[in-house]
N, C-alpha and C positions, 0 to 999 in steps of 0.2 A: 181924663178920668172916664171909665166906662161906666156907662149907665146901663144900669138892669133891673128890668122891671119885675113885679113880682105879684103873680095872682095865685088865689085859692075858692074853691068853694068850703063849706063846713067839712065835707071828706079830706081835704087838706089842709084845711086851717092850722094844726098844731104843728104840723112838720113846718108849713108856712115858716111859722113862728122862729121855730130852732134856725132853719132855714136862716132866717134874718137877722136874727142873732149875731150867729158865724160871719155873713157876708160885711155887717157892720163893723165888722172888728179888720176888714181887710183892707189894705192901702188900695188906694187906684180903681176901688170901686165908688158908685153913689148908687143906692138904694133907693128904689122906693116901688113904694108897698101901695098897690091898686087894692086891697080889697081880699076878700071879706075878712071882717071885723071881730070874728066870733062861729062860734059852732052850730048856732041855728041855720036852720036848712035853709039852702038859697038854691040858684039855680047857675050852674055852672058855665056854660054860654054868657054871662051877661061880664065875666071876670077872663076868661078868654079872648073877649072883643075888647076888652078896657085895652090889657095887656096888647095883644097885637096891633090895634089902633094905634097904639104908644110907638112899638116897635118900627111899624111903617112910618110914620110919622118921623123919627130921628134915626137917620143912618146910622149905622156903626151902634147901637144898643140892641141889647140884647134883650129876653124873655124867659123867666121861668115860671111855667104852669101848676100848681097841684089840683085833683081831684082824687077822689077813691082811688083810683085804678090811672090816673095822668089820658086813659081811653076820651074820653068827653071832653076835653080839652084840648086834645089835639086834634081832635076832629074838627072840633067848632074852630079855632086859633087857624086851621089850615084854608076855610071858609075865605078870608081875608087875604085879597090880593096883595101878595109881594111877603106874606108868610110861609115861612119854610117850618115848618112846627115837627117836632120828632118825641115820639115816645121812649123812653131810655127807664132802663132797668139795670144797667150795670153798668164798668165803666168800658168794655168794650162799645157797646151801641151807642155811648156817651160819644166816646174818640170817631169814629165812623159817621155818627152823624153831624158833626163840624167836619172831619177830613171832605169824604166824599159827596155831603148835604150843603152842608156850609147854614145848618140848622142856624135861623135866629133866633127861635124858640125851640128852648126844652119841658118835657110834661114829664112828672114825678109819679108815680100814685102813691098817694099820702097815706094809705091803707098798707099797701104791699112795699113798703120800704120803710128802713128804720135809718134813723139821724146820719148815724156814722156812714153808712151806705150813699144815703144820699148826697151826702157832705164831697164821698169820695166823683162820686157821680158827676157833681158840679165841680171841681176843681182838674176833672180831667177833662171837661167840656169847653171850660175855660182856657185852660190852657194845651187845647189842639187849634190847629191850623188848618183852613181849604188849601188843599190839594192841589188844586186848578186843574190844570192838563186836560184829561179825557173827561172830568167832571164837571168842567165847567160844560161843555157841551151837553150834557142830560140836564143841568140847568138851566140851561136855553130853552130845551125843549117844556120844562114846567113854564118857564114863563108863557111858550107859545100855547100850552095847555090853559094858562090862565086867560091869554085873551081870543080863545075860540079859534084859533087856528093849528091846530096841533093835530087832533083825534082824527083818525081815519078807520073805515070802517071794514077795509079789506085788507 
């Protein structure tokens, strides 16, 4: 059964919601819900780290982000070593970043996406496949990027 994990701040909270809904009702999934609880303003970094913490934490689960914009989310979520975090607006950049990312987190914006959209978003995220071949190779390279050995300056 895949496990996916699911964060929002209050700019996401309601898609959250619908969000979980949907996912509840699907076979082969387990759900669960890090947070936030409600539409009072929180701070979107502290549901980012929940989430990615989780994700590194258990191989093979996955993450999904919401904030306003999914922006502050994937920024913070990408913070954490061994997270692949991807902003996705449609379901092109959805597919692309599993194919060629092998994204374990995706970031919504709960503002600029509506249900059905996002629904289509995750279901094409879900079910795309890493690519490997030439891809796995620029994966390498973020990982050397994560532990200081990568960057050069010429």
């Amino acid at each position: 059964m895949l496990k996916i994990y699911l964060g929002s701040d209050h700019g996401g909270y309601r898609l959250k919601e619908e969000i979980k809904k949907y996912l509840k009702k699907q076979d082969k999934l387990n759900i669960e819900d890090l947070g936030t609880y409600s539409e009072e303003s929180c701070d979107y970094p502290d549901y980012a780290c929940k989430v990615a913490c989780k994700v590194v934490e258990k191989p093979n689960s996955l993450g999904i982000l919401l904030c306003g914009t999914g922006i502050g989310m994937v920024i913070s979520a990408n913070k954490i070593k061994g997270v692949r975090a991807a902003l996705v607006y449609d379901e092109f950049t959805a597919k692309m970043s599993k194919e060629h990312n092998d994204a374990n987190i995706i970031a919504i914006g709960g503002r600029t996406t509506s249900r059905v959209k996002a629904i289509k978003i995750i279901n094409t995220w879900l079910n795309s496949s890493f690519q490997g071949q030439r891809h796995k190779r620029r994966l390498n390279k973020i990982k050397s990027i994560e532990k200081g050995t990568y960057c050069k300056t010429s």
